[in-house]
C-alpha positions as CSV (number, residue, x, y, z in Angstrom):
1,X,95.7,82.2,106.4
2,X,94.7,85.8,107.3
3,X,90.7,86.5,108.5
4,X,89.5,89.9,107.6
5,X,86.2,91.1,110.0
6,X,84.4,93.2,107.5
7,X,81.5,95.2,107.2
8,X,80.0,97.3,104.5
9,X,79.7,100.6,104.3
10,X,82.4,100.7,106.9
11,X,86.4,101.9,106.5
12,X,87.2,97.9,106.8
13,X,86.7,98.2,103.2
14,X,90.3,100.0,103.0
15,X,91.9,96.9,104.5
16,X,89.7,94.6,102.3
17,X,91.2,96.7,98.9
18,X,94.6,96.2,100.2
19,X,94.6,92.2,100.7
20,X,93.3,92.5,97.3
21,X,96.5,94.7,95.9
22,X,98.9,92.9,98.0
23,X,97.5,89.2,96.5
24,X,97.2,88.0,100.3
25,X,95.5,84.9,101.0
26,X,92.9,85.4,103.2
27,X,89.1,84.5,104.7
28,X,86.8,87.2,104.4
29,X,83.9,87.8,107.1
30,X,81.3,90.3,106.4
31,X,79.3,91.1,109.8
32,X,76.4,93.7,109.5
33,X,77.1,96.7,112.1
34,X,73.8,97.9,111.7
35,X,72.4,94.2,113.3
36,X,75.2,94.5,115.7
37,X,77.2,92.0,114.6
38,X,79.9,93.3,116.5
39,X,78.8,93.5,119.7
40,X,78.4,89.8,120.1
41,X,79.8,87.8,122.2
42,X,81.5,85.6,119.4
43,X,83.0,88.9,117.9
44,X,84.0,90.3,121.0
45,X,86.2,87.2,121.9
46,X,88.0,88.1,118.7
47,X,88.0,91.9,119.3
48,X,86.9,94.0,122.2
49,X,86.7,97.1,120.9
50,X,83.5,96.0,119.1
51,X,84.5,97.5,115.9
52,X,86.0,96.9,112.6
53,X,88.1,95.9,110.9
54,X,89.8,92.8,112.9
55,X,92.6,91.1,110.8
56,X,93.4,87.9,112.6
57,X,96.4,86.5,111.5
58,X,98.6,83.0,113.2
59,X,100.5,85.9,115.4
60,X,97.4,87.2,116.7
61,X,94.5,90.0,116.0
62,X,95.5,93.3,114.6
63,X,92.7,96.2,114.9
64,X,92.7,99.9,113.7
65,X,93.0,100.3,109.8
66,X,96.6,102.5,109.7
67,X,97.7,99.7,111.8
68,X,96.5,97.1,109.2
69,X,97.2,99.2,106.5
70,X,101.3,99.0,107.1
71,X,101.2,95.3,108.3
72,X,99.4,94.2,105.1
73,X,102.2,96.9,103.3
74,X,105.1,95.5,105.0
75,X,104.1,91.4,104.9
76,X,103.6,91.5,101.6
77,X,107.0,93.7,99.9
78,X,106.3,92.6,96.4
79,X,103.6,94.4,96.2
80,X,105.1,98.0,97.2
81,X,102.3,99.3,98.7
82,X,104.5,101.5,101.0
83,X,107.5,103.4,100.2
84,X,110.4,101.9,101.9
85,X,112.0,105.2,102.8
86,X,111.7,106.0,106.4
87,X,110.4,109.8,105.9
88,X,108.2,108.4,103.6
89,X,106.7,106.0,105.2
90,X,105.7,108.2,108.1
91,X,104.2,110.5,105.8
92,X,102.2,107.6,104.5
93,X,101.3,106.8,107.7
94,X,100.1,110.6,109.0
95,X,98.5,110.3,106.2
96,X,96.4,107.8,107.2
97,X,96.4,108.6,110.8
98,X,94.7,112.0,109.4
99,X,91.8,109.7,107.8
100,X,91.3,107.7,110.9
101,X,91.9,109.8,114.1
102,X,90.0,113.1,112.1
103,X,87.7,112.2,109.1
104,X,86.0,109.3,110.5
105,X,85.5,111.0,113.9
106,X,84.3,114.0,111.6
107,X,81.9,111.4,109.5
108,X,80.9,109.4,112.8
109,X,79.0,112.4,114.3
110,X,76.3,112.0,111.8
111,X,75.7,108.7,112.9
112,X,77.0,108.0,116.5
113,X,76.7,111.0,118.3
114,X,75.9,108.6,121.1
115,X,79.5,108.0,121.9
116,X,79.9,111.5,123.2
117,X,76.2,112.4,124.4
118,X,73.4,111.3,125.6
119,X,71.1,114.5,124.5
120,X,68.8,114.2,121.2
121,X,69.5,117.9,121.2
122,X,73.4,117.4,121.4
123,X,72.7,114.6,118.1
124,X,71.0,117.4,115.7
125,X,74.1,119.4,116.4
126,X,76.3,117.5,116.1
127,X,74.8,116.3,112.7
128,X,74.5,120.1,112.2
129,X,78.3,120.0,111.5
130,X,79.1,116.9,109.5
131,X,78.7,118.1,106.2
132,X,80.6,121.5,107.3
133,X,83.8,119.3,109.0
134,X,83.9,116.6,105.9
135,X,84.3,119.6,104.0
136,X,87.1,121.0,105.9
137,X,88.4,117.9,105.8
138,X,88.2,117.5,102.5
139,X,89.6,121.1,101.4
140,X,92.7,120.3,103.3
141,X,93.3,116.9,101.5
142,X,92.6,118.4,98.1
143,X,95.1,121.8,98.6
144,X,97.7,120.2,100.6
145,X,97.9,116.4,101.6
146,X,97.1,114.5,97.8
147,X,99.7,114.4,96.0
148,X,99.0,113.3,93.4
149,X,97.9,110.8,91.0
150,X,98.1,108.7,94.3
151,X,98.1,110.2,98.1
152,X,102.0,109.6,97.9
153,X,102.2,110.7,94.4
154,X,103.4,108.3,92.0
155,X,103.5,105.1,93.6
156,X,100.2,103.4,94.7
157,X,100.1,102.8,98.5
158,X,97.4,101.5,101.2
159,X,96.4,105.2,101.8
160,X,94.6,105.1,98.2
161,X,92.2,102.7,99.4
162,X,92.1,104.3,103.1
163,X,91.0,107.8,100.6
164,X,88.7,105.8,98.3
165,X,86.7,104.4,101.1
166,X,86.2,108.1,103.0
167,X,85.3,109.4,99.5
168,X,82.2,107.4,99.1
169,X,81.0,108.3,102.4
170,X,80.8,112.1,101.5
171,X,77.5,112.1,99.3
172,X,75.7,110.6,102.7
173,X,77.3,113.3,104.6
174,X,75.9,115.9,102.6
175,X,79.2,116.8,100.2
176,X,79.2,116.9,96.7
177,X,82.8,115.3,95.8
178,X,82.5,117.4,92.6
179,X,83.9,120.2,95.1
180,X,87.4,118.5,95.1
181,X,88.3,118.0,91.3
182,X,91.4,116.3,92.6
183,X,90.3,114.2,95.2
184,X,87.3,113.0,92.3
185,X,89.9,112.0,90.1
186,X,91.5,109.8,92.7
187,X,88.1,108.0,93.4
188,X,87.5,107.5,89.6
189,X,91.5,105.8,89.2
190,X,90.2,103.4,92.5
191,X,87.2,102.8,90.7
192,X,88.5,101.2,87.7
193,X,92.1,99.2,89.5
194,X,91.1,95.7,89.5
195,X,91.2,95.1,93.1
196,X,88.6,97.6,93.9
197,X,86.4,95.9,91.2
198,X,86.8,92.3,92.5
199,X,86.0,93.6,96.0
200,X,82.9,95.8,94.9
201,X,81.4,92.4,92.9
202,X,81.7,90.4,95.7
203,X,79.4,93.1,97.7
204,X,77.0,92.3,94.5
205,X,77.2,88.4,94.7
């Protein structure tokens, strides 16, 4: 059975909303990254990086959400939560590799500027610039990269719930969503998909 390191608030969730789509079987273990969780020594046997998500699996540990995102997409077929088409399928996954390697290094400044300074100065910059980069960020996802009703268009895929999760974190970044019709209309189709709702009452449990 599959073990999902997860902690609120944080982009595990897009992993934790595809398990749910794809029907997996899995153990889910929520750590608190504001406690530190991840940095002990417990959580770092299981993943060095000292971050999450960690999807631990009878192969081994998989880390970095695109890279669960297509396991979790390709394990489980039934589901099609990937296209099968190659071209496709790396669109999916630049995509994704947009969210991870640009968005959440956009968001993250607001929070852990400590990763590239050491300056309290160089911190109110950078959080300066969050709500201004999310933005950009955001503009380019609602002209050119959703497609429409989903990411890939028709057909529901892990980047939905990769989106969803970014989405919530713009109102603590100082973005009204309400800027993006189309982007708000994807987060209010995630809202109401049954997977997101099992995953959200078990935050309220």
């Amino acid at each position: 059975m599959l073990k999902l390191f997860h902690s609120w608030g944080a982009c595990s969730l897009a992993s934790l909303i595809a398990l749910e789509e794809a029907g997996a079987d899995y153990e889910l273990c929520v750590m608190s990254t504001a406690r530190g969780d991840q940095h002990k020594p417990e959580y770092l046997a299981v993943n060095p990086k000292a971050r999450v998500p960690a999807l631990v699996s009878d192969r081994g540990v998989l880390t970095e959400t695109p890279a669960i995102l297509a396991y979790v997409a390709q394990a489980y077929p039934a589901a099609k939560l990937a296209p099968d088409e190659p071209w496709a399928f790396a669109q999916m996954q630049a995509f994704n590799t947009y969210l991870c390697a640009t968005v959440h290094i956009a968001h993250a400044h607001r929070h852990r500027g400590a990763r590239w300074a050491t300056e309290e100065s160089s911190f109110a910059d950078m959080r300066g610039k969050v709500a201004e980069n999310m933005r950009a960020c955001f503009g380019l996802i609602e002209g050119e990269l959703l497609k429409g009703p989903w990411v890939m268009g028709e057909q529901f895929t892990v980047a939905d719930g990769y989106l969803y999760t970014l989405t919530g974190w713009l109102e603590v970044d100082g973005v009204d969503v309400n800027e993006f019709p189309r982007v708000r209309a994807h987060f209010e189709r995630m809202q109401v998909r049954p997977s997101v709702g099992k995953v959200l009452a078990s935050r309220a449990a």
